[in-house]
Backbone as CSV, one residue per row, in Angstrom:
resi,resn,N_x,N_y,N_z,CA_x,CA_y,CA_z,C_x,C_y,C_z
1,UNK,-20.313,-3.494,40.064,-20.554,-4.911,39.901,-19.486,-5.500,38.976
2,UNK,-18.889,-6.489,39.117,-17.781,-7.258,38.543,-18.573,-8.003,37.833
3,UNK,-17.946,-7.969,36.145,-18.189,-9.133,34.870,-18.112,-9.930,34.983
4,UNK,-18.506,-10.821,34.632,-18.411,-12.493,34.289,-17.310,-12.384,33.114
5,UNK,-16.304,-13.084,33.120,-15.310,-13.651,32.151,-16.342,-13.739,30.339
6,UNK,-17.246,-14.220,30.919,-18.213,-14.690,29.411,-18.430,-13.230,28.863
7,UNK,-19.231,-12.360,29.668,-19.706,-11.003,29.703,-18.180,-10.306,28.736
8,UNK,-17.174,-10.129,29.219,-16.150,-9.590,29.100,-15.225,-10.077,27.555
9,UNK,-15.379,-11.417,27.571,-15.165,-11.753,26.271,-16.239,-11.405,25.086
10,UNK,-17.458,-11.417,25.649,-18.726,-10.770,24.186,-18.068,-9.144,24.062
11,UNK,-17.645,-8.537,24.784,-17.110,-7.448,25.022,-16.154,-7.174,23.881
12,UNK,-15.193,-7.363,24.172,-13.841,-8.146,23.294,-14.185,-8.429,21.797
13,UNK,-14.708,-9.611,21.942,-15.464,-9.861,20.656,-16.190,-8.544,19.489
14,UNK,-16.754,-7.983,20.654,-17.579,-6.619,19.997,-16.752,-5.449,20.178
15,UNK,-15.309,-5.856,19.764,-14.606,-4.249,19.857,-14.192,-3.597,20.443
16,UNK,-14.609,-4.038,21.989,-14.073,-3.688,23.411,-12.664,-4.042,23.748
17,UNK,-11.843,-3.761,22.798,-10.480,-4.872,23.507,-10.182,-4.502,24.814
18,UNK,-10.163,-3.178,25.465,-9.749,-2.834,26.890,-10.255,-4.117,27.745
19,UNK,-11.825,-4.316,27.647,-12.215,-5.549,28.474,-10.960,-6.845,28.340
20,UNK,-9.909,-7.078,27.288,-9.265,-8.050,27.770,-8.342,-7.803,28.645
21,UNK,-8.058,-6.712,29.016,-6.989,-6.173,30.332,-8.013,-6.357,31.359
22,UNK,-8.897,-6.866,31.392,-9.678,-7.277,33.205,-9.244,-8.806,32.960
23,UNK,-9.310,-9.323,32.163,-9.279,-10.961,32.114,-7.866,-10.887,32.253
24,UNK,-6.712,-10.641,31.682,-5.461,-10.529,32.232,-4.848,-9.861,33.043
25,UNK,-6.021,-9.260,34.100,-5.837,-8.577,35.728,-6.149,-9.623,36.624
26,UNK,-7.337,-10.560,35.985,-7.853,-11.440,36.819,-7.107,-12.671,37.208
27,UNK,-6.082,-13.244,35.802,-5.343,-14.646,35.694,-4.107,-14.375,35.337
28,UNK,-3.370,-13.251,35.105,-1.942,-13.679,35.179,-0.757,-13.938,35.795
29,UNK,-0.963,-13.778,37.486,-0.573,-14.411,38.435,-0.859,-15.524,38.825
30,UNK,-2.069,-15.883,38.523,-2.554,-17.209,38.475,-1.923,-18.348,37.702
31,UNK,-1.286,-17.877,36.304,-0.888,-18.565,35.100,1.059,-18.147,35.696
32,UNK,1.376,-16.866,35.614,2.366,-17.042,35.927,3.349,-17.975,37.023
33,UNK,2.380,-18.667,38.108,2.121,-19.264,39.286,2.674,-20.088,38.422
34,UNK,1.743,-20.883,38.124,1.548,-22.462,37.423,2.860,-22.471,36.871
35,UNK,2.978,-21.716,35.368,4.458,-21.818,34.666,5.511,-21.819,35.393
36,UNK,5.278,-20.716,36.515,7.056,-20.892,37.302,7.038,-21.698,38.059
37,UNK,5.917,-22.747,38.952,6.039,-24.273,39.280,6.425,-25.058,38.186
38,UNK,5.941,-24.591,37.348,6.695,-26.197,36.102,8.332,-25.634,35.863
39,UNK,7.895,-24.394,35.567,9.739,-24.521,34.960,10.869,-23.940,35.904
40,UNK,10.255,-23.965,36.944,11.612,-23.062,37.823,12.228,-22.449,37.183
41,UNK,11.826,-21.022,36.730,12.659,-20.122,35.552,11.190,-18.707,35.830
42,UNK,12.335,-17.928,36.509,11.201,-16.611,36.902,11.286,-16.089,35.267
43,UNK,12.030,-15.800,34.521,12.042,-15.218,33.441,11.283,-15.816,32.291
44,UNK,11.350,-17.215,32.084,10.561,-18.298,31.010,9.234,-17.834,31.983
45,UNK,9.226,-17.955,32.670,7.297,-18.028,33.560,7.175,-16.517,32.678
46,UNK,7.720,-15.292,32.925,6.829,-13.616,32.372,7.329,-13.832,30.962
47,UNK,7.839,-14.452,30.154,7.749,-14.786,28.750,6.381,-15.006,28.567
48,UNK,6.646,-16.704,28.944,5.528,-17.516,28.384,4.112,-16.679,28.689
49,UNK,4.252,-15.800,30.193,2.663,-15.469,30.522,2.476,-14.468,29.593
50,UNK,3.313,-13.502,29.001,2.593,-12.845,27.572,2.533,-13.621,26.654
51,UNK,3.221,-14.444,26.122,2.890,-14.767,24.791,1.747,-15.760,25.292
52,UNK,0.947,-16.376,25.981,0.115,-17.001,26.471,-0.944,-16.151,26.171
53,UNK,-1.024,-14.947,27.190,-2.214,-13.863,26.804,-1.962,-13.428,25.628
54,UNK,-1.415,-13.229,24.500,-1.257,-12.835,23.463,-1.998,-14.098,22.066
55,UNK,-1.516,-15.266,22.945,-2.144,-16.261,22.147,-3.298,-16.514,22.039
56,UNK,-4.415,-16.260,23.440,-5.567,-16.626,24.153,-6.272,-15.056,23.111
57,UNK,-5.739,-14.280,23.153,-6.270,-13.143,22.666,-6.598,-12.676,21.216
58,UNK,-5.266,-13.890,20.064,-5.532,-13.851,19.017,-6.673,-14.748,18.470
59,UNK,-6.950,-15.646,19.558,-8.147,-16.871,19.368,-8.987,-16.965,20.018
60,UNK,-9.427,-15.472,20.598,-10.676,-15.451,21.701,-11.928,-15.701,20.636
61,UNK,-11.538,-15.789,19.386,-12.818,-15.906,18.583,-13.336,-17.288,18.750
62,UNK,-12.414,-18.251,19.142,-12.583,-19.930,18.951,-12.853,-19.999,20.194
63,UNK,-13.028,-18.888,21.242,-13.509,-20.255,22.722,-15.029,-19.883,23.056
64,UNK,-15.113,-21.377,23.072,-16.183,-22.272,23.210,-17.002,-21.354,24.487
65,UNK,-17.819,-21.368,24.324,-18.548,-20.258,25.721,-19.353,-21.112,26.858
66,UNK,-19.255,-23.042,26.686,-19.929,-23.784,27.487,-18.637,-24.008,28.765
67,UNK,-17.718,-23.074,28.227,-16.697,-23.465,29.564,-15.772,-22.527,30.077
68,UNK,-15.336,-22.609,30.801,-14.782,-21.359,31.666,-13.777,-20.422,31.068
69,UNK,-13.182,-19.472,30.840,-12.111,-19.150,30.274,-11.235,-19.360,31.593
70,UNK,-11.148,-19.499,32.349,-9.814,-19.959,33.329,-9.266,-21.620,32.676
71,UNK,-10.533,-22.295,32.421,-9.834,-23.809,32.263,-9.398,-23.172,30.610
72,UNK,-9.874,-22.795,29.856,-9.090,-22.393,28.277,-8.029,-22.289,28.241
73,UNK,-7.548,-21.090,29.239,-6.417,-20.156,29.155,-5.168,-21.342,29.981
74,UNK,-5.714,-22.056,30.872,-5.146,-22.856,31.646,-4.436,-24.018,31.045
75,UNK,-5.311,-24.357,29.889,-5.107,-25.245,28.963,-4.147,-25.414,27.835
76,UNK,-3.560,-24.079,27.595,-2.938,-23.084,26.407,-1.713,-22.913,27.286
77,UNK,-1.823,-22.341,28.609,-0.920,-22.291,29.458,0.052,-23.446,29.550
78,UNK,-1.049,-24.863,29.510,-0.175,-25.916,30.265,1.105,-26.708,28.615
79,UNK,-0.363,-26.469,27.678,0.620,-26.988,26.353,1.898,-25.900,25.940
80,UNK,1.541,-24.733,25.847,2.807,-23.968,25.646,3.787,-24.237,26.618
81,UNK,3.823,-24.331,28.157,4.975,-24.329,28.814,5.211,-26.369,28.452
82,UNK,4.468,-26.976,27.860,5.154,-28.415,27.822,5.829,-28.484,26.801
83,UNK,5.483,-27.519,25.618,6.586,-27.056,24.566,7.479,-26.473,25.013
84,UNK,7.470,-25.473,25.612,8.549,-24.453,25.967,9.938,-25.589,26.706
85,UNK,9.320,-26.032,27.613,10.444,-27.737,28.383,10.959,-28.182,27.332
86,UNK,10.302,-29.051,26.603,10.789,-29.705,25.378,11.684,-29.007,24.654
87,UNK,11.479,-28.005,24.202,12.783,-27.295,22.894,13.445,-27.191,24.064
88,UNK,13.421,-26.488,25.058,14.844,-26.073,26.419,15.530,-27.521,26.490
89,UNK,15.150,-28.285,26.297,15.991,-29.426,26.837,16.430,-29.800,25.333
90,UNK,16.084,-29.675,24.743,17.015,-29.844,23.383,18.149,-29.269,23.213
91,UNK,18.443,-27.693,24.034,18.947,-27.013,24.043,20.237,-27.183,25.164
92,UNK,19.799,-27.499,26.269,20.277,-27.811,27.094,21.208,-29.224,27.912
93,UNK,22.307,-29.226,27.866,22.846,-30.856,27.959,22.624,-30.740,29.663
94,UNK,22.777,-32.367,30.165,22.018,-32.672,31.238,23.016,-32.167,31.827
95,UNK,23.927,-32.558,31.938,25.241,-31.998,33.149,24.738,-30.262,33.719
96,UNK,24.547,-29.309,32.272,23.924,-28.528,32.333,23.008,-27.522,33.467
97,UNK,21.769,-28.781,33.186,20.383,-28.771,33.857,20.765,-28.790,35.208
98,UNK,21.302,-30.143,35.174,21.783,-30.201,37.004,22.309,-29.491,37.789
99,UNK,22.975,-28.450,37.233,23.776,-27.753,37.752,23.273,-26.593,38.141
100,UNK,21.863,-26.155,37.598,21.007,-24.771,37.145,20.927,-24.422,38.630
101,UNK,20.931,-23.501,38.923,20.546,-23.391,40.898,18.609,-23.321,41.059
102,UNK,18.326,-23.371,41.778,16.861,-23.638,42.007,16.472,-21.899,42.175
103,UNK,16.210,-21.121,40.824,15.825,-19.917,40.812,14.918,-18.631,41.728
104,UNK,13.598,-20.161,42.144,12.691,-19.457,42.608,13.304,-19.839,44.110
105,UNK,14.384,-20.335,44.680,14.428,-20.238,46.009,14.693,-18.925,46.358
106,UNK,13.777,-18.261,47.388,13.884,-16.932,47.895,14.571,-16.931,49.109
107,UNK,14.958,-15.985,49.521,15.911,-15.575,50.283,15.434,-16.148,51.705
108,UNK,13.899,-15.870,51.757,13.183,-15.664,52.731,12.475,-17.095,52.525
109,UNK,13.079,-18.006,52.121,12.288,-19.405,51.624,13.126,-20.078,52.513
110,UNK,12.069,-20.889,53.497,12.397,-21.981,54.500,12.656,-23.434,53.897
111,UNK,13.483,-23.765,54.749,13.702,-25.403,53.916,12.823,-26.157,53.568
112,UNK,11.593,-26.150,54.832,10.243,-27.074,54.189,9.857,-26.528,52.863
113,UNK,10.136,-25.019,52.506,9.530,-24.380,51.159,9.979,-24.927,50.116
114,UNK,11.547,-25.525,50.595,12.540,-25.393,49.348,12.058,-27.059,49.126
115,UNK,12.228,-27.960,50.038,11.810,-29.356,50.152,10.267,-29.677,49.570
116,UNK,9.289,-28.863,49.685,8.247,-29.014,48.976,8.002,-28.572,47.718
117,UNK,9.032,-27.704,47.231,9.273,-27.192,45.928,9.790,-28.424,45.442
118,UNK,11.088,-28.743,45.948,11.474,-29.720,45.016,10.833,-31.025,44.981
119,UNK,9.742,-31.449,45.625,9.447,-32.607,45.670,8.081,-32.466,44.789
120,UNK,7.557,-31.433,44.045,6.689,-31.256,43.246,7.127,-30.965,42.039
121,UNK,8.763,-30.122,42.011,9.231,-30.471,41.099,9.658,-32.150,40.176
122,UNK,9.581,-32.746,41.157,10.416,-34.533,41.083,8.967,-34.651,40.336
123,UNK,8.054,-34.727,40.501,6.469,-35.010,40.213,6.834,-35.330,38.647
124,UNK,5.931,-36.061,37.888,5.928,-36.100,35.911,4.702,-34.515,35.904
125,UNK,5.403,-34.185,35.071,4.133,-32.995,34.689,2.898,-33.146,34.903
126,UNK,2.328,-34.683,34.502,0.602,-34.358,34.318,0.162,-34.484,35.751
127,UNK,1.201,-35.267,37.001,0.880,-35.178,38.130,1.102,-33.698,38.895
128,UNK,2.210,-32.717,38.563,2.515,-31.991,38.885,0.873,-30.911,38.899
129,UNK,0.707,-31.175,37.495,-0.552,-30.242,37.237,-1.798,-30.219,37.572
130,UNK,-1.983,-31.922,38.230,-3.164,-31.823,39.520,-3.491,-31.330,40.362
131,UNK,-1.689,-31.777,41.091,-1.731,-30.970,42.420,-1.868,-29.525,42.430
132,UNK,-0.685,-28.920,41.620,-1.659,-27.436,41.357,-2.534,-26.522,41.041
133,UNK,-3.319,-27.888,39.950,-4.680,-27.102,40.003,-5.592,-27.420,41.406
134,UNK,-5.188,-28.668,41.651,-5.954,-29.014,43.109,-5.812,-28.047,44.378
135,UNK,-4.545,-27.488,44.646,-4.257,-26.903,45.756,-3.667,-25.574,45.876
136,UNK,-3.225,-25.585,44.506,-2.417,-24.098,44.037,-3.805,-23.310,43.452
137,UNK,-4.552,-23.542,42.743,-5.632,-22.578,42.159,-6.672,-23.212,42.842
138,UNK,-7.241,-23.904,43.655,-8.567,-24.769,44.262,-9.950,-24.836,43.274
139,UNK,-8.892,-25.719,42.579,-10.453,-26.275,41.555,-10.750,-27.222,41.928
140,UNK,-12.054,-27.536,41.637,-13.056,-28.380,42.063,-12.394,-29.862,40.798
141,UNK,-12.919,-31.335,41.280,-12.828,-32.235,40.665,-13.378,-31.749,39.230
142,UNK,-14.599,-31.608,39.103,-15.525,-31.210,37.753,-14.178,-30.130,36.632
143,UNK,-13.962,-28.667,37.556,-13.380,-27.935,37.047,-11.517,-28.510,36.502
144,UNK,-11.030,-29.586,36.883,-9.848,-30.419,36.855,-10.180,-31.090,35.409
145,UNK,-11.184,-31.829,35.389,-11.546,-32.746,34.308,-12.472,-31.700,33.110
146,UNK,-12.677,-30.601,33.327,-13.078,-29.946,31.986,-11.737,-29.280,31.741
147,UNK,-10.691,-28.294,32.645,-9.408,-28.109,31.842,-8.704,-28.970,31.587
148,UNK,-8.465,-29.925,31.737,-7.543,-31.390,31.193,-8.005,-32.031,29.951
149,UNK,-9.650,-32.032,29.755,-10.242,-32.905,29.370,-10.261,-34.058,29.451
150,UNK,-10.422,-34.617,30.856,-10.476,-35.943,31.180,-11.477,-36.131,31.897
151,UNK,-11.915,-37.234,32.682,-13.176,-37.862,33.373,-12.990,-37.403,34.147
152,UNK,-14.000,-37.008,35.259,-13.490,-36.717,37.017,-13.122,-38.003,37.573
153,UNK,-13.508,-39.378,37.070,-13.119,-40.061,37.800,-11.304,-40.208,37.580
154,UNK,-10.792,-39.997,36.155,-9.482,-40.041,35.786,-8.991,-39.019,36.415
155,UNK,-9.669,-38.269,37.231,-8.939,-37.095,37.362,-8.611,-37.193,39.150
156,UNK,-9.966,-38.009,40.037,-9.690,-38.573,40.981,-8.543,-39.640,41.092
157,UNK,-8.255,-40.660,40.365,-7.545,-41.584,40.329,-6.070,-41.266,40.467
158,UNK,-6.273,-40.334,39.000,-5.088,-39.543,38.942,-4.448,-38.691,40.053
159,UNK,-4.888,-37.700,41.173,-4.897,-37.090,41.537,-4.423,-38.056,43.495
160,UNK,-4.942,-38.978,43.450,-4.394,-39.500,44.427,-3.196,-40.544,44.121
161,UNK,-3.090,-40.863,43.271,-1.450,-40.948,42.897,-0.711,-40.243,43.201
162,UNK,-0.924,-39.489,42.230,-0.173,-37.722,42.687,0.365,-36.917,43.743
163,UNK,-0.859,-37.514,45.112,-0.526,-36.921,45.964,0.168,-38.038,46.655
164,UNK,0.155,-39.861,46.526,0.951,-40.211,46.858,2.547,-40.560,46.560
165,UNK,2.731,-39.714,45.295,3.716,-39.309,44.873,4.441,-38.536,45.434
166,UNK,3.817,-37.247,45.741,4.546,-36.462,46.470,4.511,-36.910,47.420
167,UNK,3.712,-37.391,48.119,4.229,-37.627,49.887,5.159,-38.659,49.758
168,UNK,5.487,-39.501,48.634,6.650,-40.642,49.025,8.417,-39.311,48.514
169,UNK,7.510,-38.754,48.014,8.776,-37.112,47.400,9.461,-36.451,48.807
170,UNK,8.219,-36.616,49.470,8.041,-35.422,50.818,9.003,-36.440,51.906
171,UNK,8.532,-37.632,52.038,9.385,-38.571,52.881,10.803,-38.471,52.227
172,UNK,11.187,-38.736,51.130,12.750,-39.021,50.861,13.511,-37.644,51.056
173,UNK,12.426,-36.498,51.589,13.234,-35.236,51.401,13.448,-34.870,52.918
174,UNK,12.838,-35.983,53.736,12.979,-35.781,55.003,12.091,-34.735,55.591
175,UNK,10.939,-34.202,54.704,9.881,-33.361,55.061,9.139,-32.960,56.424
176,UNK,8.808,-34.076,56.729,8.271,-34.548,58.383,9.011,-34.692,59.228
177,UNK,10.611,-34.634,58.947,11.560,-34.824,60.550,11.414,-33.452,61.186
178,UNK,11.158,-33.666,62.633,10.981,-32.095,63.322,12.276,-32.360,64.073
179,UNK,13.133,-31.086,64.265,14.091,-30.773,65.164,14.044,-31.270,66.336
């Protein structure tokens, strides 16, 4: 029978640390996902996803047990990689940036892949992070607005922007022309 996340952290809590290697069996592809959509950087994404679980792990004492540890960890996830952007671009002059090649394009990555990558890349972060919690991890409205901490209705509102964001992304990238 498989733990509950809650189960597994009282675990933890009580001395069990092995139980936190199921919680970072369960979400760090999940988290690594997310980070390497925001930063197009395979290497910043397996940084950030340890020091993420490393962070979540030094403060498993502070989470709140009325809410999921996916939206916690998700949450920790999204502020560290909006730090991690910020100092990089301090670092980085724009001529720079522009020039960076698009990392995660795979070999085996079709143009619609590469065209829908970049048109979620074009996205502002907090829209970016709808759509992927919306469609990349399939959370529910409720589950959107407890990791954000916002309203479901802000999170509806928000969220169809978003997607008409990208589809005006998806049109300028020529997304929909068929051969």
């Amino acid at each position: 029978m498989t733990q509950d996340d809650h189960e597994l952290i009282h675990e933890v809590l009580r001395g069990n640390h092995s139980s936190f290697g199921i919680l970072v069996e369960r979400y760090q592809q999940k988290i690594y996902g997310m980070i390497l959509q925001m930063t197009d950087d395979h290497e910043a994404a397996r940084d950030l996803t340890q020091e993420i679980f490393l962070k979540a792990y030094m403060n498993l004492s502070s989470f709140d047990f009325r809410y999921r540890f996916f939206s916690w960890i998700y949450r920790i996830s999204l502020n560290e990689t909006i730090n991690f952007q910020k100092s990089r671009k301090r670092f980085l002059p724009l001529e720079k940036a522009l020039s960076v090649p698009m990392e995660t394009a795979g070999v085996n990555e079709s143009a619609a892949e590469r065209k829908l990558r970049k048109a979620l890349r074009n996205l502002r972060k907090d829209y970016r992070s709808l759509i992927l919690l919306k469609y990349w991890f399939g959370l529910s409205y409720e589950e959107i607005a407890e990791t954000l901490g916002i309203s479901i209705k802000k999170v509806k509102n928000r969220l169809f922007y978003a997607r008409q964001l990208l589809r005006d992304n998806l049109l300028a990238a020529k997304y929909f022309d068929h051969d």
